[in-house]
Kinemage of the C-alpha trace (Angstrom):
@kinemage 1
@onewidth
@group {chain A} dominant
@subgroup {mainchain}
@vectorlist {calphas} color= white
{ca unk a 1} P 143.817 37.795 90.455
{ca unk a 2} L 147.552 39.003 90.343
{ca unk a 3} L 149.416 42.171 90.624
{ca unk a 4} L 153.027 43.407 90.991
{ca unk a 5} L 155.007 42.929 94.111
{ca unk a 6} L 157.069 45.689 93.822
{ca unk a 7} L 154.449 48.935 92.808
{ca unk a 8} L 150.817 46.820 93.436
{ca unk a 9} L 149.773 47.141 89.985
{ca unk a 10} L 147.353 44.765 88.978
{ca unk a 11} L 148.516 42.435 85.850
{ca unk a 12} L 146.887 40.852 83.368
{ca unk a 13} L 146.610 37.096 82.790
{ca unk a 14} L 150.212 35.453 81.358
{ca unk a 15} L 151.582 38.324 82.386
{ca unk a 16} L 155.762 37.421 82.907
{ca unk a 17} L 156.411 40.993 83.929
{ca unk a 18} L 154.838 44.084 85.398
{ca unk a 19} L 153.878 46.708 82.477
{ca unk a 20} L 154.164 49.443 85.167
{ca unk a 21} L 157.397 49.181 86.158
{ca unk a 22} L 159.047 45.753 84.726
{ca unk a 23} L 158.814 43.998 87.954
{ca unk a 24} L 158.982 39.924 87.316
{ca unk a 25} L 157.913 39.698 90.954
{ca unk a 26} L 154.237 39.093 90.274
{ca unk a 27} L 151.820 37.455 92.260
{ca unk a 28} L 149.168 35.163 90.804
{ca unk a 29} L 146.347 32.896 92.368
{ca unk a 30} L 142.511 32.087 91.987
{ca unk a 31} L 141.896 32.520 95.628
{ca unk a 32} L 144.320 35.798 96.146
{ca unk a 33} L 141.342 38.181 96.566
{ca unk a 34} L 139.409 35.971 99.262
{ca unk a 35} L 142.223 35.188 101.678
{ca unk a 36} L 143.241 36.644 104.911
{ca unk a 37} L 145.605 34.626 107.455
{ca unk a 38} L 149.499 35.595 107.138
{ca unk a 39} L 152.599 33.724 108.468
{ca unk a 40} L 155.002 36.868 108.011
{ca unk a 41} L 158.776 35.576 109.240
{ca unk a 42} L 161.799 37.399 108.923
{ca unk a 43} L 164.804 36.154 106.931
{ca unk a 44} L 167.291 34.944 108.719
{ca unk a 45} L 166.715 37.510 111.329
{ca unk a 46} L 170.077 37.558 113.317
{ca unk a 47} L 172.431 37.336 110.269
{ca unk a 48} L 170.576 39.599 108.064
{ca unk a 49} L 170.444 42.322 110.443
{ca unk a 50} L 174.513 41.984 110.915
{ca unk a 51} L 174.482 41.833 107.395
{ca unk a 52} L 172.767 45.041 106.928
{ca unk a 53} L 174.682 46.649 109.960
{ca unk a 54} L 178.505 45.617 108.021
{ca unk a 55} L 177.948 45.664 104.365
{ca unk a 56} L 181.448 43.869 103.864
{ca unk a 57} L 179.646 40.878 105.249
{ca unk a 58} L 176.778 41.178 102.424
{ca unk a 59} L 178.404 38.169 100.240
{ca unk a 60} L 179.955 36.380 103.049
{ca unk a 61} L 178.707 33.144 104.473
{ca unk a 62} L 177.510 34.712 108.020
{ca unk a 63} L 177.032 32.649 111.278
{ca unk a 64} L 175.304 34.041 114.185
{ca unk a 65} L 176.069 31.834 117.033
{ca unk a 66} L 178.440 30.493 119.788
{ca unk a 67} L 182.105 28.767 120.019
{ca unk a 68} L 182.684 25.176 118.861
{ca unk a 69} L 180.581 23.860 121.541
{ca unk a 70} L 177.542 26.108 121.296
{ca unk a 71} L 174.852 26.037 118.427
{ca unk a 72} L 173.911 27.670 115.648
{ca unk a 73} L 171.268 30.085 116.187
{ca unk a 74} L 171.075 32.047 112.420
{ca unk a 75} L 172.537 31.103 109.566
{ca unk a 76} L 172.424 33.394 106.310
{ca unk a 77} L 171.660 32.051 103.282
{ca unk a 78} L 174.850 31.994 102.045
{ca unk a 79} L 175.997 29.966 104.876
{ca unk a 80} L 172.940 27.410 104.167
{ca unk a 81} L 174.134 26.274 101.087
{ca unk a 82} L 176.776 24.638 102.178
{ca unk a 83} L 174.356 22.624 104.921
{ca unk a 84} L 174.557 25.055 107.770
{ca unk a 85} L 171.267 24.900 109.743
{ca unk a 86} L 169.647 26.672 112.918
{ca unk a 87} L 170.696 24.621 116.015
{ca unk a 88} L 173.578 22.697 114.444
{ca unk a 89} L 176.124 22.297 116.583
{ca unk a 90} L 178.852 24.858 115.786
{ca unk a 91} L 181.811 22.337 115.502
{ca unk a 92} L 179.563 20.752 112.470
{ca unk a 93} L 178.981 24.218 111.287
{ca unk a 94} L 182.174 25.004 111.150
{ca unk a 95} L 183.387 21.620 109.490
{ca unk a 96} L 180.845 22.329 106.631
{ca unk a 97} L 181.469 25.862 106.024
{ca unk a 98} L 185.161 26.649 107.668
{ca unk a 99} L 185.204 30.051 105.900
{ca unk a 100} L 182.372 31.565 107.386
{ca unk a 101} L 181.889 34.526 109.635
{ca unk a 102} L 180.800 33.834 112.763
{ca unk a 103} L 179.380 36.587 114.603
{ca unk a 104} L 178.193 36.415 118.342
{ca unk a 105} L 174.528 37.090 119.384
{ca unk a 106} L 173.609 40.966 119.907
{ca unk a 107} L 170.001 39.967 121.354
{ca unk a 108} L 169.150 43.932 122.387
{ca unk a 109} L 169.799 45.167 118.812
{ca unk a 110} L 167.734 41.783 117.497
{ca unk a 111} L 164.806 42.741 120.110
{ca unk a 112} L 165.006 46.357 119.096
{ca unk a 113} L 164.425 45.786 115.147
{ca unk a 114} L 161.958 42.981 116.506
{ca unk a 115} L 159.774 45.539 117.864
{ca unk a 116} L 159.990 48.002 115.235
{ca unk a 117} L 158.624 44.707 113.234
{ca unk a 118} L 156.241 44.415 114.913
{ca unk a 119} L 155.284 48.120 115.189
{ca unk a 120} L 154.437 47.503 111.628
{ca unk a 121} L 152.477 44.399 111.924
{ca unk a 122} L 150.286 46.215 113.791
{ca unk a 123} L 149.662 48.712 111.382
{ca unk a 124} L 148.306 46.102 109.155
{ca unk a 125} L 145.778 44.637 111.735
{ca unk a 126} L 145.200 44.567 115.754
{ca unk a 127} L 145.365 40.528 115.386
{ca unk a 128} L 148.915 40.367 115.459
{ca unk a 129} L 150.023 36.814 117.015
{ca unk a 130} L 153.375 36.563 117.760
{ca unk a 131} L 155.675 33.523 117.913
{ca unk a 132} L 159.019 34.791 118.524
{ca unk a 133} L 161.158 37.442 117.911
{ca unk a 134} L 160.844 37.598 113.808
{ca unk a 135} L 157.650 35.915 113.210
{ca unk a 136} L 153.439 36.628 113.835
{ca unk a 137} L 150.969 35.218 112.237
{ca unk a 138} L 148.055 38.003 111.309
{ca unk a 139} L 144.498 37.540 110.288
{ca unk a 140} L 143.859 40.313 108.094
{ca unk a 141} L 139.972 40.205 107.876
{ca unk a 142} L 138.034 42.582 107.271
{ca unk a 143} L 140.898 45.238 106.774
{ca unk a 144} L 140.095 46.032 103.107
{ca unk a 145} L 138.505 49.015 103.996
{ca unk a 146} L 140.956 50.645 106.108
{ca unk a 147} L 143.589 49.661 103.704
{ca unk a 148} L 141.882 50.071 100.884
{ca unk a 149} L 143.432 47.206 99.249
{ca unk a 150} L 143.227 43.399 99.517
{ca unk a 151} L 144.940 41.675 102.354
{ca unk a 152} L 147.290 40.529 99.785
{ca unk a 153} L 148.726 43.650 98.373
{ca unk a 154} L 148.856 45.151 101.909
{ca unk a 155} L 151.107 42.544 103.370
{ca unk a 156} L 152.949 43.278 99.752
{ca unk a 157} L 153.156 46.891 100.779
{ca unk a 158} L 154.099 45.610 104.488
{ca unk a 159} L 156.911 43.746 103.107
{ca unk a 160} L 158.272 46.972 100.290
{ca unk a 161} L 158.138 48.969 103.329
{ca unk a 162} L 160.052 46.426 106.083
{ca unk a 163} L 162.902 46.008 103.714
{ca unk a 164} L 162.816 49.826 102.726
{ca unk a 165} L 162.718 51.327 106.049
{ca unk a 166} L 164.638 48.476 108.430
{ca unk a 167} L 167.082 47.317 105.622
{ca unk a 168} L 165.611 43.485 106.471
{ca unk a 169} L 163.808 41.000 104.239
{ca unk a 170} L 160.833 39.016 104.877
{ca unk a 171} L 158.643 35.973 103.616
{ca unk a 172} L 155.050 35.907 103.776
{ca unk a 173} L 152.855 32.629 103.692
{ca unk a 174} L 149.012 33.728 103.017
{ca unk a 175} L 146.127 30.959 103.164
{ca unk a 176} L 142.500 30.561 104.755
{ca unk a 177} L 144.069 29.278 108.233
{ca unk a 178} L 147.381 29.408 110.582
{ca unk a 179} L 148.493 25.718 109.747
{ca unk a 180} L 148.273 26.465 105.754
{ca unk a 181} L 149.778 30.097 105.909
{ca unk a 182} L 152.847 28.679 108.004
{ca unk a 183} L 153.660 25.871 105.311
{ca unk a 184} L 153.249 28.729 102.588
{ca unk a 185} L 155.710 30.868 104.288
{ca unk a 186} L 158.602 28.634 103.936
{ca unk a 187} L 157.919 28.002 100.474
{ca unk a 188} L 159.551 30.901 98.599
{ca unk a 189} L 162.404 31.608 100.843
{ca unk a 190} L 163.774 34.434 101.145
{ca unk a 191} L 162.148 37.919 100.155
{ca unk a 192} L 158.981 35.659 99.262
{ca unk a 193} L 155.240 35.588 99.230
{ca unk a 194} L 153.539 32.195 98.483
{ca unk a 195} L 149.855 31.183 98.616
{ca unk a 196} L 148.552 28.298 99.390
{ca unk a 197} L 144.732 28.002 98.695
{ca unk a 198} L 141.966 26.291 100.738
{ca unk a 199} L 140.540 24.300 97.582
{ca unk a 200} L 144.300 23.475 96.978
{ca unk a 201} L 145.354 22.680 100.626
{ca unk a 202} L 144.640 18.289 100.239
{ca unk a 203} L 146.120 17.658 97.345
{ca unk a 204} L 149.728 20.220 98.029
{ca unk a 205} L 149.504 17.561 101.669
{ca unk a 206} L 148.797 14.470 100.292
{ca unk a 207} L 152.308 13.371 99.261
{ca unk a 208} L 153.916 14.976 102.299
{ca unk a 209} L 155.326 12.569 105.188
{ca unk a 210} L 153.203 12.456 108.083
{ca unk a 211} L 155.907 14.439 110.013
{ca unk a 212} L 155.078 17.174 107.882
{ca unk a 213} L 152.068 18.249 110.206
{ca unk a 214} L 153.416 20.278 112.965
{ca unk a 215} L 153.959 18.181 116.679
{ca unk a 216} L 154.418 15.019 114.994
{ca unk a 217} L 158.267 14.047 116.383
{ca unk a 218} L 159.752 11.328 115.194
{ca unk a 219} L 158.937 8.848 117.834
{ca unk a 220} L 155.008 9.738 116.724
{ca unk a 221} L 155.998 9.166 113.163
{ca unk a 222} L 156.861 5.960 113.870
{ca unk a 223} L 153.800 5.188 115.638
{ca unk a 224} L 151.668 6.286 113.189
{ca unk a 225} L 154.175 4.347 110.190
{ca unk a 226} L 154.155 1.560 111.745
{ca unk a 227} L 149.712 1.709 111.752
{ca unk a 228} L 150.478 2.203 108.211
{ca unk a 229} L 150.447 5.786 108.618
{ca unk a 230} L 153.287 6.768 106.145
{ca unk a 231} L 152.071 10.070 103.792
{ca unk a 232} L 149.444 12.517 104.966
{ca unk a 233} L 147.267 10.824 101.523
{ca unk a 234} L 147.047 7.837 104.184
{ca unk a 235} L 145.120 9.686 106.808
{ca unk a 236} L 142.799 11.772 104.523
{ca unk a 237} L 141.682 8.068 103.585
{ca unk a 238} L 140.749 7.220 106.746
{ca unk a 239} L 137.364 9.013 108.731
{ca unk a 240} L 138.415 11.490 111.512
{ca unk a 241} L 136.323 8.742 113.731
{ca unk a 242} L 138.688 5.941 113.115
{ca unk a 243} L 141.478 8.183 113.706
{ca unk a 244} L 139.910 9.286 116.781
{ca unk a 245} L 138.953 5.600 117.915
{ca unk a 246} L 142.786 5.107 117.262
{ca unk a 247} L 144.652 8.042 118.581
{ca unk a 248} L 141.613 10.166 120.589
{ca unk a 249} L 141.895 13.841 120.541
{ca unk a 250} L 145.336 13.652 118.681
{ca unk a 251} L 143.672 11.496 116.143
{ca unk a 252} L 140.844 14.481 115.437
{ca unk a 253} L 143.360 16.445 115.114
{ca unk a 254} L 145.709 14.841 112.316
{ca unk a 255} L 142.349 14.153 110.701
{ca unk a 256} L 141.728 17.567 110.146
{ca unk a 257} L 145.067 19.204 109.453
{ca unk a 258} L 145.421 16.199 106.905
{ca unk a 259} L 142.663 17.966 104.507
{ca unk a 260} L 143.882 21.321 105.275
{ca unk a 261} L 140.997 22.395 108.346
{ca unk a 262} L 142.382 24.743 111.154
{ca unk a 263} L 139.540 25.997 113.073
{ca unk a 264} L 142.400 28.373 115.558
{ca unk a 265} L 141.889 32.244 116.077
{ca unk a 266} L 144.867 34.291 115.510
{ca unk a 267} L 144.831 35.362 119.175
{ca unk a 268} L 146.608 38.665 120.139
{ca unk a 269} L 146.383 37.873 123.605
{ca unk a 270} L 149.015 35.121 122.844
{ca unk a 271} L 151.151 35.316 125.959
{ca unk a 272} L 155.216 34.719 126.475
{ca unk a 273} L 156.251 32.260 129.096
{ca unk a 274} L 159.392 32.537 129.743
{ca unk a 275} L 162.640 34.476 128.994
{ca unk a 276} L 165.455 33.106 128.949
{ca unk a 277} L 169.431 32.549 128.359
{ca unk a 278} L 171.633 29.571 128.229
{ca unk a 279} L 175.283 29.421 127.464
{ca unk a 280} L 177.477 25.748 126.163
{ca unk a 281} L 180.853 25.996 126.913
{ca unk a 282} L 183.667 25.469 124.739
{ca unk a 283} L 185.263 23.368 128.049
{ca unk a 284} L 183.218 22.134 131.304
{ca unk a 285} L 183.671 24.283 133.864
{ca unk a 286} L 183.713 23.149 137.449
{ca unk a 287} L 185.390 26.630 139.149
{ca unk a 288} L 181.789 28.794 140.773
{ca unk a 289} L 183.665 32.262 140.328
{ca unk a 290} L 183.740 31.769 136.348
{ca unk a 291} L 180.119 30.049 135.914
{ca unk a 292} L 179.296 33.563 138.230
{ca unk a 293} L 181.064 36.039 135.439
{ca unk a 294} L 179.331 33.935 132.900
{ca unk a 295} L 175.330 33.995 134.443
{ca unk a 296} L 175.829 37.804 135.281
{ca unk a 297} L 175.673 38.049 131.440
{ca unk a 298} L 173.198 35.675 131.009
{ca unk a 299} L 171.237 37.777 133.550
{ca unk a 300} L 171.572 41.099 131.862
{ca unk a 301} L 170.252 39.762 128.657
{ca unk a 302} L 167.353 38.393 130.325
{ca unk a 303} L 166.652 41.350 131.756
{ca unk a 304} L 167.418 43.790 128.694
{ca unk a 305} L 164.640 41.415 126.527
{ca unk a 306} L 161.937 41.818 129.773
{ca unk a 307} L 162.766 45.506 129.389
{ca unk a 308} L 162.248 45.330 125.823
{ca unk a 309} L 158.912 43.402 125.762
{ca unk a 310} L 157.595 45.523 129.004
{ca unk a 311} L 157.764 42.555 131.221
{ca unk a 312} L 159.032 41.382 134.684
{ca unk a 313} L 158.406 38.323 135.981
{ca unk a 314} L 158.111 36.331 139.577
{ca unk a 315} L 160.221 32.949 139.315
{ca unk a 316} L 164.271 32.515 138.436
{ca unk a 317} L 164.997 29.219 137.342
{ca unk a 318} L 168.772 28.280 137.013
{ca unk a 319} L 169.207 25.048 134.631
{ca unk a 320} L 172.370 22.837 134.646
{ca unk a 321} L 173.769 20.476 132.327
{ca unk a 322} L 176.616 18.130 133.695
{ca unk a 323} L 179.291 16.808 131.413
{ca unk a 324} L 177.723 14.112 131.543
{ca unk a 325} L 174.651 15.433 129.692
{ca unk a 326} L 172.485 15.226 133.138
{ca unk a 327} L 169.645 18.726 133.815
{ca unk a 328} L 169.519 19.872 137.066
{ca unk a 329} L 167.021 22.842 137.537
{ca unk a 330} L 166.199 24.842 140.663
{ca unk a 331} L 164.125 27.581 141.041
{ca unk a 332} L 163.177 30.592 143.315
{ca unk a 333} L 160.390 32.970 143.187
{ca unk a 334} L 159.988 36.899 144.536
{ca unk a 335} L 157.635 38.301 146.758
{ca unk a 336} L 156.525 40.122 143.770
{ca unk a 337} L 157.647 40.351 139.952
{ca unk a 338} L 160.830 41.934 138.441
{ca unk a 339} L 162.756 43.088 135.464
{ca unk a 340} L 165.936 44.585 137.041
{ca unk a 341} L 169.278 42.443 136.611
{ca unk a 342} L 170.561 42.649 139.946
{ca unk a 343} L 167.435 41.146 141.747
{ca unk a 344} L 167.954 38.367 138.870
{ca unk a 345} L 171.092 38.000 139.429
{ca unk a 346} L 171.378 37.759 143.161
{ca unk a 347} L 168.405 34.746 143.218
{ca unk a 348} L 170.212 32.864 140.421
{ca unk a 349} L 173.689 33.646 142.160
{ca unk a 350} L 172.210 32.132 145.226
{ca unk a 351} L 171.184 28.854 143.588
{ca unk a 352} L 174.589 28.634 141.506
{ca unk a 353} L 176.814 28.664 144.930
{ca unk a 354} L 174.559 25.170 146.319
{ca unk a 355} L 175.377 23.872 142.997
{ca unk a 356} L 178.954 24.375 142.436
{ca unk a 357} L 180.086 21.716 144.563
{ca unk a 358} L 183.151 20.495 142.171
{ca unk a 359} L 180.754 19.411 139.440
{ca unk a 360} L 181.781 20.031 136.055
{ca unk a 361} L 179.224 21.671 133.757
{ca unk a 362} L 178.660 22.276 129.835
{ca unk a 363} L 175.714 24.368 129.959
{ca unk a 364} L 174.158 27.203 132.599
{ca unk a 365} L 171.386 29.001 132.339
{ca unk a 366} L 168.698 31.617 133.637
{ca unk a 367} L 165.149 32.560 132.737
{ca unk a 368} L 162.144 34.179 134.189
{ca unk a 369} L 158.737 33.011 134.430
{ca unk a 370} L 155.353 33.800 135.961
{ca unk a 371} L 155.552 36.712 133.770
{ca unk a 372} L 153.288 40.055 133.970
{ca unk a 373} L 153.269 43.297 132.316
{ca unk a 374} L 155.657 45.932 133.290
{ca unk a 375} L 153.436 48.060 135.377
{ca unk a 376} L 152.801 45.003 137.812
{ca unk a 377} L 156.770 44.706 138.736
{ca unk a 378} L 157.678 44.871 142.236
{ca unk a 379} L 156.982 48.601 143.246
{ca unk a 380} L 160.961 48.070 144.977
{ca unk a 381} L 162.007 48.190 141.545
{ca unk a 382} L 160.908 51.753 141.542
{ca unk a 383} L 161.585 52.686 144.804
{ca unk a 384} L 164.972 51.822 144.687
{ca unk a 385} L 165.275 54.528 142.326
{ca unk a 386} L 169.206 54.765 142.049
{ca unk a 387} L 169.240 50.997 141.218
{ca unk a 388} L 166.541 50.996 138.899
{ca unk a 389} L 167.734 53.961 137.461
{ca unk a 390} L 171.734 53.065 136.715
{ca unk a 391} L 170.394 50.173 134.554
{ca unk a 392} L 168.082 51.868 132.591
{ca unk a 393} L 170.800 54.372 131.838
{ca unk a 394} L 173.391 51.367 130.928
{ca unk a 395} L 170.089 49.689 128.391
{ca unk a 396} L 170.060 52.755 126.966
{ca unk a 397} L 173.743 53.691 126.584
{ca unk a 398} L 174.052 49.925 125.060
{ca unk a 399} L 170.876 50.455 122.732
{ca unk a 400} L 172.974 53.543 121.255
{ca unk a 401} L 176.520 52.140 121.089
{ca unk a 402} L 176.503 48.677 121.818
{ca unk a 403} L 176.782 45.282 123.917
{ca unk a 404} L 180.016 46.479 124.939
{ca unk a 405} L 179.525 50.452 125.306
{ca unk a 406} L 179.117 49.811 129.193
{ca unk a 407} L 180.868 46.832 130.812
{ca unk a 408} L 180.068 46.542 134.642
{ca unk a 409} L 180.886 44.233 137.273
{ca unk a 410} L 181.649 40.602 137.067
{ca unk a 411} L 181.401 40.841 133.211
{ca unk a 412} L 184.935 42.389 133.185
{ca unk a 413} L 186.292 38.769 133.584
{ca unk a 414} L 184.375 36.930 130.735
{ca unk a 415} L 185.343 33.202 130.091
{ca unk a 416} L 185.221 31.678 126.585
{ca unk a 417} L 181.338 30.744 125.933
{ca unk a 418} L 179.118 30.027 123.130
């Protein structure tokens, strides 16, 4: 089977362009008709969308991150080729590409084409499983109907229609099972759409390393190198029993994701955690008063991405890094969940002041856990109308205009942070 990209036409065999409309974007494989699992992820979420949002920036080598002492947490394409990578620190970034843009996170505008993403996904099929802001994986089965077109040219339309109406690009990884669809998406990066075929599936793995199979760190790849363990070829010669003898449940595992078997659901009901902000410092900061300024904006972004996911949530956590790279994490949890700032705020503010005791620190940070839908916050948060109230006004006023439409409180003051 194979058809155009670009207008869905199908195309004959040798084909090296689309005879409807000249299209060399044309999609070709024996199993394309039968297959039904997507990895759709967004390229380069952060950067593209700035990209889209300042066209000057469209050639530049773009860096969505912190200061010198933060991380990376986007880099455009552009910016990759000279080495730049997700979670790099950004002095190395910086030292690798000097000339590049950096750009500070805007994580309401991110969550706000994130949803409209999503929006779409869900147009495709109900089992929409999402991992994060820019990525799902889909199972597509038994959608032809509905459609009525394959899986395959749908998530083609999906994509033609993404980068159409949301000015963003993304790649699309289609297979027979969530571990094969999520190698397939990162191989034609960006504005791609690879297969990668059950029948295929052993002999694409067999010459990958070991680490190549997703939760296998590098302390594990050792293990398993050191039992002689190197390529993925050397545990699809050995019986899923001797692997499980060896390594138990973990062993089963390898055994199976070595030939290419995934036997897990895409599962709508997958559930989120956590939510959560942390800041590195350009310099460790000791003084309360300016790690205060800096968690009240931690705490507003927390609460803008509940808002924007329709969650609150029962437990603050407040996590610590020293300078010298020891975690200190305390905790407090309401009599009932929330998604408002201030109540955030005021539990995290509380644990802060017992912590600032003269200790310098190079990271602080806030989430929310034990989290519920929206509708099962803390009826206080509605009661206490004029609170509630004022900050939906400010998310909205910010959703319009911008991080820094509406500045309130301790934010006025705002150290340098990553």
């Amino acid at each position: 089977m194979s058809f155009c990209r670009d207008c869905l036409a199908d195309a004959r065999a040798g084909a090296l362009r689309c005879a409807a409309c000249g299209s060399p974007r044309l999609l070709r494989h024996n199993e394309l008709g039968t297959l039904a699992i997507a990895h759709i992820d967004c390229d380069a979420f952060y950067a593209t969308i700035e990209k889209r949002d300042d066209p000057s920036l469209a050639a530049e080598p773009v860096i969505v991150g912190g200061g010198r002492r933060g991380v990376v947490a986007t880099a455009c394409y552009v910016a990759r080729t000279f080495g730049v990578r997700s979670a790099m620190p950004m002095f190395e970034a910086l030292r690798l590409c000097p000339h590049a843009k950096v750009i500070r996170p805007n994580m309401e505008k991110y969550a706000t084409v994130g949803r409209e993403v999503r929006r779409m996904m869900l147009g495709l099929s109900p089992l929409v499983e999402p991992l994060s802001i820019d990525e799902a994986f889909l199972d597509l089965a038994g959608t032809e109907r509905l459609h009525r077109m394959t899986p395959a040219k749908a998530l083609a339309q999906f994509a033609r229609e993404v980068e159409t109406t949301l000015g963003i690009t993304v790649s699309i990884g289609l297979s027979g099972n969530k571990f094969l669809a999520k190698i397939a998406s990162d191989l034609d990066k960006p504005r791609g759409f690879a297969v990668l075929g059950i029948a295929e599936a052993p002999a694409f793995l067999a010459e990958k390393p070991v680490s190549f199979i997703f939760g296998v760190g590098k302390a594990s790849a050792a293990r398993y190198a050191r039992d002689g363990f190197l390529r993925i070829a050397d545990l699809q010669r050995t019986s899923e029993a001797e692997l499980a003898r060896r390594y138990g449940d973990e062993g089963r595992r390898l055994a199976r994701l070595a030939r290419g078997i995934d036997h897990r659901r895409v599962s709508a009901d997958r559930e989120t955690k956590s939510v959560s902000s942390e800041t590195t410092f350009e310099h460790d900061i000791a003084d309360f008063r300016a790690l205060e300024r800096i968690l009240w904006v931690q705490t507003e972004e927390v609460s803008a991405r509940l808002k924007a996911k329709a969650l609150a949530g029962a437990t603050v956590t407040l996590k610590l890094k020293t300078a010298d790279f020891a975690i200190r994490t305390r905790a407090r949890s309401f009599a009932a969940p929330t998604q408002l700032a201030g109540r955030i705020f005021a539990a995290a503010q509380d644990l802060l002041r017992r912590e600032a005791d003269g200790t310098k620190y190079r990271l602080l940070g806030v989430g929310l856990s034990a989290l519920v839908t929206a509708e099962q916050a803390d009826p206080a948060d509605l009661v206490d109308g004029r609170a509630a109230e004022a900050e939906h006004a400010v998310d909205r006023v910010r959703a319009r205009f911008g991080d820094n439409a509406v500045i309130r409180g301790l934010a006025f003051e705002r150290p340098e942070e990553s």
